[in-house]
C-alpha positions as CSV (number, residue, x, y, z in Angstrom):
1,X,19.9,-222.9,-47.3
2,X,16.2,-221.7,-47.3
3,X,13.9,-223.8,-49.8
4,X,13.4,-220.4,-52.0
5,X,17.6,-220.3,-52.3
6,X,17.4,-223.8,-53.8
7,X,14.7,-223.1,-56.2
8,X,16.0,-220.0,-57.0
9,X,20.1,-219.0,-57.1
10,X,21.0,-222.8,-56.8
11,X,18.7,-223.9,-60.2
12,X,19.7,-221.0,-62.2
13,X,23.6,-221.4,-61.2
14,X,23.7,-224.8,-61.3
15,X,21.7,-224.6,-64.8
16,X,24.1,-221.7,-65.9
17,X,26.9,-224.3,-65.2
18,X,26.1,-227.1,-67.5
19,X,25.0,-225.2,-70.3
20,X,28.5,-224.3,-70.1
21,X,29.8,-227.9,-69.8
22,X,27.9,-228.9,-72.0
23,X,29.6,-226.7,-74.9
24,X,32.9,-227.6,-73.2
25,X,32.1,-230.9,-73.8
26,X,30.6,-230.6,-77.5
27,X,34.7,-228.8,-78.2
28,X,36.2,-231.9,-76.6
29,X,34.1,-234.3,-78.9
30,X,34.9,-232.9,-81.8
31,X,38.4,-233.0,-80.9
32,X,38.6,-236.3,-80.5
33,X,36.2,-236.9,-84.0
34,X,38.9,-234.5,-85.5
35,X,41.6,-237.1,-84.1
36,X,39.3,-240.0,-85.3
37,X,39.6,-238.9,-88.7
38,X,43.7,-238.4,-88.8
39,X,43.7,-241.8,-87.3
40,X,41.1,-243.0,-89.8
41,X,43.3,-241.9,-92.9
42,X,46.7,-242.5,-91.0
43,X,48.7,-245.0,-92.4
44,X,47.9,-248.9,-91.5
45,X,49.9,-249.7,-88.1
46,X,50.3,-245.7,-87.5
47,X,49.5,-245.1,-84.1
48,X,47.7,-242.4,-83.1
49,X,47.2,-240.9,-79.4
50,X,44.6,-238.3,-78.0
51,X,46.0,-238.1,-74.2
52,X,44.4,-236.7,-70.8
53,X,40.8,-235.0,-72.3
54,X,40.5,-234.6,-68.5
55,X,42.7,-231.6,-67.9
56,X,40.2,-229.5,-70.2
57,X,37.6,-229.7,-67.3
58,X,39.7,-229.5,-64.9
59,X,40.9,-226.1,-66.6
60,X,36.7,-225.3,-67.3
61,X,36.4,-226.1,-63.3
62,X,38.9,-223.4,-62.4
63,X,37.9,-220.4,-64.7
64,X,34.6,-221.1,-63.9
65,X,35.0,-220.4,-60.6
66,X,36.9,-217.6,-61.3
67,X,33.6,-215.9,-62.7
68,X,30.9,-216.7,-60.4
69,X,31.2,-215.0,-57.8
70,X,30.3,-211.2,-59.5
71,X,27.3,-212.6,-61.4
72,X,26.1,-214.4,-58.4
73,X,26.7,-211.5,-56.0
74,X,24.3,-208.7,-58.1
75,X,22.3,-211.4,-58.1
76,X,21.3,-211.8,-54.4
77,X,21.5,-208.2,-54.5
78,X,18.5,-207.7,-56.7
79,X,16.5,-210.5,-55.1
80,X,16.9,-209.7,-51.8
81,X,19.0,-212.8,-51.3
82,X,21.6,-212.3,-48.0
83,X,25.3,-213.0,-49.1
84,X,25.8,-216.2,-46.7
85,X,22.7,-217.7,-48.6
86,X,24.5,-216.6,-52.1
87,X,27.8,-217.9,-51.3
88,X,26.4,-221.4,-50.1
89,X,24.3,-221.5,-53.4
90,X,27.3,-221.1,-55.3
91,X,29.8,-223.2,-53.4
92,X,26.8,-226.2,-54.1
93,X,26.2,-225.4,-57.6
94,X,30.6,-225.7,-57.9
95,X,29.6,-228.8,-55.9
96,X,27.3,-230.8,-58.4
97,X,28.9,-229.8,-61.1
98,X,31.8,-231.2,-60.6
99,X,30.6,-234.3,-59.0
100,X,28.5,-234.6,-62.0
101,X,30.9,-233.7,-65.1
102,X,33.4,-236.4,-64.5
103,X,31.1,-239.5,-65.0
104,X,30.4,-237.8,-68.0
105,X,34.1,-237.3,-69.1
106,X,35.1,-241.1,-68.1
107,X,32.0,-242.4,-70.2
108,X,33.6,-239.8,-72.9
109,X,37.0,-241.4,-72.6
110,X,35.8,-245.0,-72.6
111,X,34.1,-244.2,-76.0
112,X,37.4,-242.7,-77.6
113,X,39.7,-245.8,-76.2
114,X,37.3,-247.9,-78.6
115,X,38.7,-245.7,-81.4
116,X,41.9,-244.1,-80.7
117,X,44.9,-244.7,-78.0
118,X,43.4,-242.0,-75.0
119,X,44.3,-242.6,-71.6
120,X,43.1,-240.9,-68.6
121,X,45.2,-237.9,-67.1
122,X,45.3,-240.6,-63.9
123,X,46.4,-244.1,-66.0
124,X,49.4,-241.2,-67.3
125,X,50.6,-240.6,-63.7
126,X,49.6,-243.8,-62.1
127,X,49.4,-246.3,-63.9
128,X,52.7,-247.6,-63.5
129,X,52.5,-246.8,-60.2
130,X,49.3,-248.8,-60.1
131,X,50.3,-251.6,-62.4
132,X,47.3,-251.1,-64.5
133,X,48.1,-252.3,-68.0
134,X,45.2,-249.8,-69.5
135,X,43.2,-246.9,-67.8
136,X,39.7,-248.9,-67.9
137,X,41.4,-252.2,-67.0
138,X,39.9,-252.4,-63.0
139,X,36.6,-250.8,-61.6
140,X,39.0,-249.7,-58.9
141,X,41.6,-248.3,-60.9
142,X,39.0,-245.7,-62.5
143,X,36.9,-245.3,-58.9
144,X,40.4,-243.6,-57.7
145,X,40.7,-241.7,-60.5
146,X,37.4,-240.7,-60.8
147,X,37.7,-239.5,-57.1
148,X,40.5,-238.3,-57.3
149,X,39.6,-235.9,-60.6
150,X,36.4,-234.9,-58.4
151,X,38.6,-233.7,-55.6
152,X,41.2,-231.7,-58.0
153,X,37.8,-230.4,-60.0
154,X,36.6,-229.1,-56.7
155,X,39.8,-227.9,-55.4
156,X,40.4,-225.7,-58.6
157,X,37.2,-224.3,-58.6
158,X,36.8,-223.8,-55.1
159,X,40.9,-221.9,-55.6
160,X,39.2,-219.5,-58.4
161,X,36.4,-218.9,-56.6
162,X,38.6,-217.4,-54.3
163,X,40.3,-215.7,-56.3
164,X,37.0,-214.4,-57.9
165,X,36.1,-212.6,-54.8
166,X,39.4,-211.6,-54.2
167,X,39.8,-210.0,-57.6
168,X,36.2,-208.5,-57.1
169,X,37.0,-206.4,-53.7
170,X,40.1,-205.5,-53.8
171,X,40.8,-201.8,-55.7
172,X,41.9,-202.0,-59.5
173,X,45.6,-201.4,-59.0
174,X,45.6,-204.4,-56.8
175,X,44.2,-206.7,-59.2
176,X,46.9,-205.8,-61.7
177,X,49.1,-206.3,-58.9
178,X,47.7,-209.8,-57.9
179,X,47.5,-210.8,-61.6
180,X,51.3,-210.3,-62.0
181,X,52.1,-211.4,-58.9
182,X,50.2,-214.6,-58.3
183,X,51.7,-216.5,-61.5
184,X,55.1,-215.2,-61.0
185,X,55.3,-216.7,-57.3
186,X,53.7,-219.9,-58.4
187,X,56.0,-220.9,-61.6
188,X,58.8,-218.9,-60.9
189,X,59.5,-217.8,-57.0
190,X,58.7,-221.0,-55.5
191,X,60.8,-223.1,-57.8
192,X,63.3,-220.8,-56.7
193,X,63.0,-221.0,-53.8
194,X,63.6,-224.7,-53.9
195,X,66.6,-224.1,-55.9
196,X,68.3,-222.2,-53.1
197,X,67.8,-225.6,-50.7
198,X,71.1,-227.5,-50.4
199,X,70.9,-230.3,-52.5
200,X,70.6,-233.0,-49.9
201,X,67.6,-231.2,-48.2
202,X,66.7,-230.6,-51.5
203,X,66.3,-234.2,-52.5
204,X,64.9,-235.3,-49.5
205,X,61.8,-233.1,-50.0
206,X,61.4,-234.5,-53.5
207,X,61.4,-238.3,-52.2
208,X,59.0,-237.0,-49.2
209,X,56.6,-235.4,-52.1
210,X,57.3,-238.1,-54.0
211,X,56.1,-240.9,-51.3
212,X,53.6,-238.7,-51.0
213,X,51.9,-238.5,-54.0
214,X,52.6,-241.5,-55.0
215,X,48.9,-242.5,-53.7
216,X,46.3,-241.7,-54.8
217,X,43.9,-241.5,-51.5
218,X,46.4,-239.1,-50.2
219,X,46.4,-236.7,-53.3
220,X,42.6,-236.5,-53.1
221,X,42.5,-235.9,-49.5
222,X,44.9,-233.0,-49.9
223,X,42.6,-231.6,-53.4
224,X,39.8,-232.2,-50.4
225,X,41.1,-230.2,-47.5
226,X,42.4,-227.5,-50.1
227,X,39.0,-227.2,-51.8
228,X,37.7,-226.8,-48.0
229,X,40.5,-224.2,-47.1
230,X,39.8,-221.9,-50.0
231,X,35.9,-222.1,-49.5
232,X,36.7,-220.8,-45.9
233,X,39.0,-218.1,-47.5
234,X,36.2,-217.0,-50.3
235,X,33.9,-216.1,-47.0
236,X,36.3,-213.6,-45.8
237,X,36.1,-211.2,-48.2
238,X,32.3,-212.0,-49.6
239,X,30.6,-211.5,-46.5
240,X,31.8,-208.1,-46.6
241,X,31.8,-207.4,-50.5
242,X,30.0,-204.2,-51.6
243,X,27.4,-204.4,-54.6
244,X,29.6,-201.1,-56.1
245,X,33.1,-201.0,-55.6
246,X,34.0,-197.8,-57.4
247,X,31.0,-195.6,-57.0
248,X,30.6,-192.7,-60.1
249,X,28.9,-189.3,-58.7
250,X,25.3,-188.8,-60.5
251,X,25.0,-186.4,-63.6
252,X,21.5,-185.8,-62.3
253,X,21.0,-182.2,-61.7
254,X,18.1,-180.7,-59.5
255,X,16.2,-177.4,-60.5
């Protein structure tokens, strides 16, 4: 990218970003102060959980990059900034942030395990896996995890990013389409599908994925080479996006 794209889209996306986080993070704390208080007033030996904080950014990550890319696009339209130069500046700013939110959210969580019962989204599904006895009991245990929320971070933003583009080319009846289709093929056709497996083919994909995702390196490879797929995808369409997609005829009139 040309130095006037990093002062320029980059700082103001990027800037855009974490003002964003930054309230996403304010809703979380007081959450958690909220939780602090029940357990505060709770009855003595009461136990009281606040479980996987995480999954709110990686939710923020994903709508997030659902709405960049229309913003973003008028944006290098006005300036004079060429769509390959806007689409990098975005895909970077997606980048930072989320390479940057989750040291943030683990110092979070490490405060709110000093106060309340809160593991980590990744001591809930590996820690028995992992034999880790609490999720800030190794500097390893929460370097995987913190790599591996960086990856799914990036993968889900980099996915509605996509879909951003997607949603912002294609003509309106497809959207409504796309909208309907999408989640019903994800929580419903897929699973399915599966369903219609004989059972022993059936099971052995389970222990495959199973096997699988039962490390965490692998997961965040795969979160990796996804996040890398759908940023390849999002060029497709953006390269070619046009700044108005439904055109109105003028009401000037000429004398």
């Amino acid at each position: 990218m040309s130095n006037s794209v990093w002062k320029g889209p980059f700082r103001y996306q990027l800037t855009s970003m974490l003002k964003a986080a930054g309230v996403m993070v304010l809703i979380v704390v007081a959450v958690q102060i909220f939780f602090s208080v029940i357990a505060a007033s709770a009855a003595p030996g009461e136990p009281i959980y606040s479980n996987a904080q995480e999954s709110s950014s990686l939710i923020f990550c994903f709508v997030l990059g659902c709405c960049m890319w229309k913003e973003s696009f008028h944006l290098s339209m006005a300036s004079g900034i060429t769509r390959r130069d806007i689409f990098l500046a975005t895909l970077t700013s997606l980048l930072t942030l989320c390479v940057v939110l989750v040291p943030v959210e683990l110092l979070l969580s490490f405060l709110i395990n000093q106060f309340l019962d809160a593991p980590t989204l990744f001591f809930l599904i590996y820690g028995q896996w992992g034999n880790a006895a609490a999720s800030f009991s190794s500097a390893g245990f929460v370097v995987q995890g913190a790599l591996l929320q960086i990856a799914g971070s990036l993968a889900l933003a980099y996915a509605g990013f996509f879909l951003g583009v997607v949603f912002y080319v294609v003509p309106k009846w497809l959207r409504v389409v796309l909208a309907i289709a999408i989640p019903i093929t994800l929580f419903a056709g897929l699973p399915s599908l599966l369903l219609l497996l004989p059972h022993a083919q059936l099971e052995a994909l389970l222990n495959t994925l199973e096997l699988f995702f039962r490390a965490p390196g692998n997961v965040t490879l795969a979160c990796l080479a996804a996040a890398v797929l759908f940023a390849l995808l999002a060029w497709i369409p953006a390269h070619r996006a046009a700044l108005m997609r439904n055109p109105q005829p003028s009401t000037a009139t000429s004398d």
